[in-house]
C-alpha positions as CSV (number, residue, x, y, z in Angstrom):
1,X,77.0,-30.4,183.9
2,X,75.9,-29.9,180.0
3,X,78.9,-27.9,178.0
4,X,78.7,-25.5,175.1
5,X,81.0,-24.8,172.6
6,X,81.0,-21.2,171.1
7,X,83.1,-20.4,168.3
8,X,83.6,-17.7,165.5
9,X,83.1,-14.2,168.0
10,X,79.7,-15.2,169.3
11,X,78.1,-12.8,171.5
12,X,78.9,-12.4,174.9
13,X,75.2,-11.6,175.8
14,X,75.0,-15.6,174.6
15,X,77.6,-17.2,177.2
16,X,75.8,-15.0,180.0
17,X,72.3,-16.5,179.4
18,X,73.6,-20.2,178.9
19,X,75.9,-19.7,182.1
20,X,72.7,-18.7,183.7
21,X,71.0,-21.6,183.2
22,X,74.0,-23.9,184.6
23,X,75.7,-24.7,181.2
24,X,79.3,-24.8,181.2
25,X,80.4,-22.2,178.2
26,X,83.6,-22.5,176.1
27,X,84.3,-20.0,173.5
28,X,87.0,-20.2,170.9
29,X,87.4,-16.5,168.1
30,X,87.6,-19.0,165.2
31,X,85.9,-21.6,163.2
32,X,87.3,-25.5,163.2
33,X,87.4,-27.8,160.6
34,X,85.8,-30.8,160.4
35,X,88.5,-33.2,162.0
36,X,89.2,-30.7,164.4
37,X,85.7,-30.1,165.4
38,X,84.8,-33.9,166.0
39,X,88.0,-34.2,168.2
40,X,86.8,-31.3,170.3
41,X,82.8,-31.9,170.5
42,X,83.8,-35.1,172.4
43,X,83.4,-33.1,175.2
44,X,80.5,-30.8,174.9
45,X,76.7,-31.2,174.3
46,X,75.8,-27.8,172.6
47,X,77.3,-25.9,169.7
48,X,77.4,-22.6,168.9
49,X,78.6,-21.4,165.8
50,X,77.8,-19.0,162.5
51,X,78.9,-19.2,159.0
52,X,82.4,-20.3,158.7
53,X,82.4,-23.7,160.9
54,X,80.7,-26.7,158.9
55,X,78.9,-29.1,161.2
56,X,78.9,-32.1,158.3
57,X,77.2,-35.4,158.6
58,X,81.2,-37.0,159.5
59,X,80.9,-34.7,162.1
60,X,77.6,-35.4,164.1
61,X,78.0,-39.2,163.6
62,X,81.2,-39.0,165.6
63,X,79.5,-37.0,168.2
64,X,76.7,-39.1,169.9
65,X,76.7,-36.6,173.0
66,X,75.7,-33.5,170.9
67,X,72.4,-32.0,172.2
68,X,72.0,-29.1,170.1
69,X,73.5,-26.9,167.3
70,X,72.8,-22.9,167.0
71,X,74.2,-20.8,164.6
72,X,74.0,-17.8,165.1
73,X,72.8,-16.5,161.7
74,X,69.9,-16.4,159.2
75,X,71.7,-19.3,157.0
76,X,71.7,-23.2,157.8
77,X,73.6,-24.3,155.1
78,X,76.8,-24.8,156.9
79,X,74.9,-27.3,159.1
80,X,73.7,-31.1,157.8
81,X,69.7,-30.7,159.0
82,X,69.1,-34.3,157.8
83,X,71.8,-35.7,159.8
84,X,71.1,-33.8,162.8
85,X,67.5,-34.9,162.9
86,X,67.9,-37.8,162.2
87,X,70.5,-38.4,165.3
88,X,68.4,-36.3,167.9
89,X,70.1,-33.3,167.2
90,X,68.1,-30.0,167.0
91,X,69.4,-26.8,165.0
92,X,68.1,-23.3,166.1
93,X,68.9,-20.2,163.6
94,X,68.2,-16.6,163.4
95,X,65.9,-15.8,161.2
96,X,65.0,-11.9,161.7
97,X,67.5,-10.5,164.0
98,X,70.7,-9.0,161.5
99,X,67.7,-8.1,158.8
100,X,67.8,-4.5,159.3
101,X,71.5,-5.0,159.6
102,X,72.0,-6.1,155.7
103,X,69.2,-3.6,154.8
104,X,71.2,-0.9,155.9
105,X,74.6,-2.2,154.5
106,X,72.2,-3.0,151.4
107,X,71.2,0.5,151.2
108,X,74.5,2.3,151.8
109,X,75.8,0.5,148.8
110,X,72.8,1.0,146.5
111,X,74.2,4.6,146.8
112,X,77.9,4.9,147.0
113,X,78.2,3.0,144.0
114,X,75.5,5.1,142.0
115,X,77.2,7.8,143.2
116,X,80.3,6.5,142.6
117,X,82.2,7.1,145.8
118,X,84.9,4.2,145.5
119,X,86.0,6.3,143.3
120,X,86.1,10.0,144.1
121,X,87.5,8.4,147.5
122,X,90.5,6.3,146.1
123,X,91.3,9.5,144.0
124,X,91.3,11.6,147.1
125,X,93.9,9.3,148.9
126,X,95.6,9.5,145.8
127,X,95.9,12.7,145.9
128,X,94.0,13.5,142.8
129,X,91.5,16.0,143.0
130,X,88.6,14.7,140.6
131,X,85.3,16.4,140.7
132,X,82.9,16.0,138.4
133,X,79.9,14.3,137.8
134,X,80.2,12.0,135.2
135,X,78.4,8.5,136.0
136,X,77.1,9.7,139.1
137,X,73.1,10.2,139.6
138,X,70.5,10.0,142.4
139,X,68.9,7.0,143.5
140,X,65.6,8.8,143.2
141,X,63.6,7.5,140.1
142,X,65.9,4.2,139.1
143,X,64.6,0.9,139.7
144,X,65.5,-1.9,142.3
145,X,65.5,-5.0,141.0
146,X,65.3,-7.6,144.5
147,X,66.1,-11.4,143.7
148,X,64.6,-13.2,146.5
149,X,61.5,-11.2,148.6
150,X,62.3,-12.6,152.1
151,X,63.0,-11.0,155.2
152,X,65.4,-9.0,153.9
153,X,64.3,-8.6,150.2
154,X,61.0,-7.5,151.5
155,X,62.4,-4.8,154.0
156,X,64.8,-4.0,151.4
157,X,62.4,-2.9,148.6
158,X,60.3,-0.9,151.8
159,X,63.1,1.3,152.5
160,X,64.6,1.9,148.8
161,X,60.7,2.8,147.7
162,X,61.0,5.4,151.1
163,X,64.7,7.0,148.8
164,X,61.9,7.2,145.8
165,X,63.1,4.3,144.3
166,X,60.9,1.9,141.8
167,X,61.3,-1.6,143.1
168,X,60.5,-5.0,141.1
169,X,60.9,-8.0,142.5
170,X,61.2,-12.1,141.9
171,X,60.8,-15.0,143.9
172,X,60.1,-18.4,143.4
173,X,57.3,-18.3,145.9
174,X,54.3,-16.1,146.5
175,X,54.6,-13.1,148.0
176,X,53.0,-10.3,149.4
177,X,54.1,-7.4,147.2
178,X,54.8,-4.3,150.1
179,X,54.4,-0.8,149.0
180,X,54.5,-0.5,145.5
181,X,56.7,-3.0,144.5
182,X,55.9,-4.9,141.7
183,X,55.9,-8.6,141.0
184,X,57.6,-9.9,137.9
185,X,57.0,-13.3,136.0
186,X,60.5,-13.8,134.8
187,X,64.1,-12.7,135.9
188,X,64.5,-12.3,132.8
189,X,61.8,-9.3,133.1
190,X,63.9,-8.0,135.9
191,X,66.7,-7.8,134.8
192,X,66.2,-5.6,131.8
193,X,64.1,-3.5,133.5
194,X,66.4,-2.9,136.8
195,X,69.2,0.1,137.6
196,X,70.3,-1.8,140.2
197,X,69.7,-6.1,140.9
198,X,70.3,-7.0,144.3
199,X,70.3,-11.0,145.4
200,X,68.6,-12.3,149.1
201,X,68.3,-15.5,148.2
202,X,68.4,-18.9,151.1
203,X,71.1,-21.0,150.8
204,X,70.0,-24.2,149.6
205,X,71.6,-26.3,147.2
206,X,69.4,-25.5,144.0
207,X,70.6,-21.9,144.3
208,X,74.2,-23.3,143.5
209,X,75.5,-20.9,140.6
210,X,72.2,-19.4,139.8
211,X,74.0,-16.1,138.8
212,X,76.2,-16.6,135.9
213,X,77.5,-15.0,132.9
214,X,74.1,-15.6,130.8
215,X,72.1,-13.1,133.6
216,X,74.9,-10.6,133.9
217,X,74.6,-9.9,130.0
218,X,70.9,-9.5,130.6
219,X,71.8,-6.6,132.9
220,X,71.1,-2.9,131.6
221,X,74.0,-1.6,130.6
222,X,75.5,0.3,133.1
223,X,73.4,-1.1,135.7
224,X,74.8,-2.0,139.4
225,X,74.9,-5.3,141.0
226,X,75.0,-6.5,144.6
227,X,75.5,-10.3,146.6
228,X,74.8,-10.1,150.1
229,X,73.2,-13.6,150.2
230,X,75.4,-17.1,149.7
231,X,78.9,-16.6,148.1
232,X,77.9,-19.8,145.9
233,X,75.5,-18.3,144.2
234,X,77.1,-15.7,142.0
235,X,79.7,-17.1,139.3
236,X,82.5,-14.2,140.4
237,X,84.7,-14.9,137.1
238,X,81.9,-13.6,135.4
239,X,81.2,-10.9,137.1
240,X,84.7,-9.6,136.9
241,X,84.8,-9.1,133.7
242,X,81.3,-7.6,132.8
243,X,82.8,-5.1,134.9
244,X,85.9,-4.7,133.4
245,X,83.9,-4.7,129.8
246,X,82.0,-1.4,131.4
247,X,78.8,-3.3,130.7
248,X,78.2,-3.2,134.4
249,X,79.2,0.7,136.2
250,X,79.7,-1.4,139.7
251,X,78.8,-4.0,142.2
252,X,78.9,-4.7,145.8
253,X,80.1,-8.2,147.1
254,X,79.8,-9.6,150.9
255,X,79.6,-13.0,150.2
256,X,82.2,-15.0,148.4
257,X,82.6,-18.6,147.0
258,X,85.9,-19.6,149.6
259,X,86.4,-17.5,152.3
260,X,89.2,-17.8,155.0
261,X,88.4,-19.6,158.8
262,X,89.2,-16.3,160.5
263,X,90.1,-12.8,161.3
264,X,93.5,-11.7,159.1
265,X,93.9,-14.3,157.2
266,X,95.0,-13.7,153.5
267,X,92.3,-13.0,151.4
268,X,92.3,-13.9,146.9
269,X,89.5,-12.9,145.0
270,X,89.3,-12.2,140.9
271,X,87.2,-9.0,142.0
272,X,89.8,-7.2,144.4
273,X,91.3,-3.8,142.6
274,X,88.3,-3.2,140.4
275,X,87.2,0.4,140.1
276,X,83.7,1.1,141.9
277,X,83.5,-2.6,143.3
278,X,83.1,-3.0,147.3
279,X,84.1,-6.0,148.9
280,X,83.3,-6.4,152.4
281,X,84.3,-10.1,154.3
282,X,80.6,-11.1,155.1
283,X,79.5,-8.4,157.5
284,X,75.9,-7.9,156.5
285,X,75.0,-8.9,159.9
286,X,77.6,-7.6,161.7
287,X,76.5,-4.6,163.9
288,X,77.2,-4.7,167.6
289,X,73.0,-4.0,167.7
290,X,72.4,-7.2,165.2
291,X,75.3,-9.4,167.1
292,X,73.6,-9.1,170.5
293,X,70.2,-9.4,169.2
294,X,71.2,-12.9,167.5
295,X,73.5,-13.8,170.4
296,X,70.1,-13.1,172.4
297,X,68.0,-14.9,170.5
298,X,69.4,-18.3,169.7
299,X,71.1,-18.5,173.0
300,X,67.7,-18.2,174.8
301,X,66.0,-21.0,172.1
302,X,69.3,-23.2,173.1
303,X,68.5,-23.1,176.6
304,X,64.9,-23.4,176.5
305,X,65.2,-26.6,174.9
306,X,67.8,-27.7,177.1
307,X,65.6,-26.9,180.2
308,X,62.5,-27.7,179.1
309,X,62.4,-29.6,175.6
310,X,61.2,-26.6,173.8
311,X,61.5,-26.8,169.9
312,X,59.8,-23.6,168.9
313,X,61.4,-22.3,165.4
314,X,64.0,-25.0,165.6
315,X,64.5,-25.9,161.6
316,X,64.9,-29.6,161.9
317,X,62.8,-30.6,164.3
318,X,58.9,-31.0,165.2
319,X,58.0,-27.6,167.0
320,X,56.9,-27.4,170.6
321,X,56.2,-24.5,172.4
322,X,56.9,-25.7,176.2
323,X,57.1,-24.3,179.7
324,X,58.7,-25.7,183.2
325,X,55.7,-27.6,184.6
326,X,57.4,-28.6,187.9
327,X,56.8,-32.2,187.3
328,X,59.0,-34.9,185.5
329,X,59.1,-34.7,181.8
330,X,60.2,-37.3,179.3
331,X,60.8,-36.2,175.8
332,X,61.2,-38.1,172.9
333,X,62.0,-37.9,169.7
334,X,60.7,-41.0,167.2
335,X,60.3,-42.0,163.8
336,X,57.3,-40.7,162.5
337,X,55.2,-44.1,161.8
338,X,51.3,-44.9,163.1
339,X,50.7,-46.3,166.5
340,X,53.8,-44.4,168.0
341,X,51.7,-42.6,170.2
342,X,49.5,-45.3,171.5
343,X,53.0,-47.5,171.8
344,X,54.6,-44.7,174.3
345,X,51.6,-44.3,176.5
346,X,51.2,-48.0,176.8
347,X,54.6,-48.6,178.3
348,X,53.4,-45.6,180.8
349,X,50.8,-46.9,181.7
350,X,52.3,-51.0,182.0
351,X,54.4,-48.6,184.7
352,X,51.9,-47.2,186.5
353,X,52.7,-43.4,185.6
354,X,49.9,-40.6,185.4
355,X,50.2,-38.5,182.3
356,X,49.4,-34.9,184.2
357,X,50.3,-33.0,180.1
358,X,51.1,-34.4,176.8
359,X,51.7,-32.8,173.7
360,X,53.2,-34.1,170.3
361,X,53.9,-32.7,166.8
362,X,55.4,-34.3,164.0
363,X,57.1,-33.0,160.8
364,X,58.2,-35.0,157.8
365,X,60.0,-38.4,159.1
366,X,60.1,-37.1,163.0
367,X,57.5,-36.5,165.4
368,X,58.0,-35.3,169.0
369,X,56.0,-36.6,171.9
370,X,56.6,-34.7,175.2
371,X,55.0,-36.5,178.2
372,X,54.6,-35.0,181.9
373,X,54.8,-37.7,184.9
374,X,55.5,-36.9,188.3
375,X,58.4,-39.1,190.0
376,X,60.0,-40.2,186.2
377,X,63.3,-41.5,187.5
378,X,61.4,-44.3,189.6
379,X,58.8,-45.5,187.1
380,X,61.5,-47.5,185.3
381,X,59.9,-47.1,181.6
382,X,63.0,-45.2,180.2
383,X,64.7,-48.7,178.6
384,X,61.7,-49.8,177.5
385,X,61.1,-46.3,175.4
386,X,64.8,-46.7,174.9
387,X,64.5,-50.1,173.0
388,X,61.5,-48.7,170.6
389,X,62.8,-49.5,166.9
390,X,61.1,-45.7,166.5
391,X,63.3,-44.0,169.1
392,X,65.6,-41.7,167.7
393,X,66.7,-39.4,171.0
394,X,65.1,-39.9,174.5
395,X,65.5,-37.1,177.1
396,X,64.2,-37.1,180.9
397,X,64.1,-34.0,183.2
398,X,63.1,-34.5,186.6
399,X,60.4,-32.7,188.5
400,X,63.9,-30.5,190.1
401,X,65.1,-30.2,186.1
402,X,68.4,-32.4,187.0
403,X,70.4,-33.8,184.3
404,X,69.2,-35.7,181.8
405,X,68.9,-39.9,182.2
406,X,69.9,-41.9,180.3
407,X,72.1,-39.3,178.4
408,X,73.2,-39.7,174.5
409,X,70.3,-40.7,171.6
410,X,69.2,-44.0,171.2
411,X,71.0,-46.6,168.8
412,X,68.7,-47.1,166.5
């Protein structure tokens, strides 16, 4: 029986669907660290996890019996996609289900802070009674400034334009301006023109301290800023004491450079006890409506690929979009290099088999050829696909969809 390893508060709506399908579930409320994580995976053949656990290149070398990773998130940061390609391992994300999630939180803090409710609240449970409203104003008429026009950015800048907000926006790629927003050349541009500069940017590696104390002095004075993207890409020092200085009126931080494994452990940050600064411990996506709808969606791309080799929107490897034919099915997963193709059908056909379907995509080094032959387990071509020098993971379902044979990726 295949086993899967949940960890970090998945879903439940995740461990019914993979429990449906046949799979043995475990599921553990924290994240492991790496030494910890290889000792345990020696026993399962999916992973589930979200932002805190780091599935490293140490760790999927040690694990040879690891199917598949999802996490259960928009990032894949935490997760070494080179490594896990390149050893058979696919990695399934979720890429739109907590968006309107960390729109809303987005939102809400766009206009507490403008407002300047951290503050009038802590005075309340204080005890003071301070009404006025100095440094307060409406979010009507200021302008957004979105760093990063993704699936969030984009929604982002649809609803703040609905609160009559102007919205700019910059993004190393092209895209489709929504509404009104408006396009800028230069951060530079947008950051002198913006009330309010908000950052959705992807975690890869080039975005490592993009955000430092050179930008924050390009701010507007007075201007608000929010991090709901990567912890690593804001320089926190820095943004400590452009508050502090008054040059910034507040910010809003989800997202932080170190944060702890779990649930009540001690957290240390240089921004904690600032006046009209929120700090929330990553939670942009954490609605009970966004944690199903994740828990939904990459358990169901987890099992489909278990089932029936299906690779659609996995991030590492070729896509496939497949059904359950009722026949055998041999998948494999090769080095992308000419004459692959014509190599794999050969040995089928030195063995007698009748291709009924075939389909293959490639993408980068890897392509993916999925084969459909009644009877697979007694054609005997398995080794011979095995001992390809281009095999990187071989997979064979029965016509019944019984465990896989021979299990593990190849050694090459």
């Amino acid at each position: 029986m295949l086993r899967a390893l949940l960890l970090e508060n998945i879903h439940p709506d995740a461990v019914a669907i993979l429990e449906a399908a046949g799979i043995e579930v475990e599921t553990r409320p924290g994240a492991l660290d790496e030494s910890e994580l290889i000792e345990t995976l020696a026993d399962f053949q999916i992973l589930g996890i979200r932002s805190k656990t780091q599935v490293t290149r140490r760790v999927i070398e040690a694990s040879p019996g690891l199917l598949a990773v999802g996490t259960f998130s928009i990032g894949t940061n935490q997760i070494d996609l080179e490594a896990a390609a390149g050893h058979g391992v696919a990695v399934f994300n979720a890429p739109f289900s907590n968006t309107r999630s960390v729109v809303e939180l987005a939102v809400s803090e766009i206009i507490a802070l403008t407002r300047r409710l951290t503050v009038r609240d802590k005075a309340l449970h204080d005890g003071v009674w301070d009404k006025t409203a100095d440094g307060s104003h409406e979010v009507r008429g200021r302008t957004l400034g979105i760093i990063g026009y993704g699936n969030i950015g984009s929604q982002l800048s649809v609803l703040a334009e609905n609160l009559g907000m102007n919205v700019v926006f910059f993004d190393t790629s092209e895209k489709l301006a929504l509404g009104n927003a408006r396009r800028v050349e230069t951060l530079g541009e947008l950051l002198e023109v913006s009330d309010t500069v908000t950052i959705h940017v992807d975690g890869r590696a080039g975005n490592a301290g993009l955000f430092g104390d050179d930008l924050f002095a390009r701010m507007k004075p007075g201007a608000i800023f929010l991090n709901l993207s990567r912890g690593f890409v804001v320089d926190v020092e820095a943004l400590r004491e452009h508050i502090l200085s008054g040059h910034l009126s507040g910010a809003a931080v989800d997202v932080f450079p170190t944060e702890p494994k779990k649930r009540g452990d001690h957290f240390e940050s240089p921004l904690r006890g600032l006046d009209n600064v929120i700090l929330t411990p990553h939670v942009g996506g954490s609605t009970e409506e966004a944690q199903q709808s994740i828990g939904l969606f990459v358990a169901k791309k987890l099992r489909d690929y278990l089932l029936t080799g299906s690779t659609t929107l996995s991030v590492n490897l070729p896509n496939l979009q497949l059904e359950h034919t009722g026949v055998g099915r041999i998948a494999l997963l090769h080095r992308n290099v000419p004459g692959v193709l014509a190599a794999v059908n050969q040995v089928f056909a030195d063995h007698g088999a009748n291709i009924e379907a075939q389909m293959l995509a490639t993408h980068g080094e890897l392509g993916y050829v999925v084969t459909d032959i009644s009877d697979v387990t007694h054609r005997g071509a398995s080794s011979k696909l095995m001992a390809m020098d281009t095999t990187v993971r071989l997979r064979i379902r029965d016509a019944f969809d019984r465990p896989e044979f021979p299990p593990g990726p190849a050694a090459h």
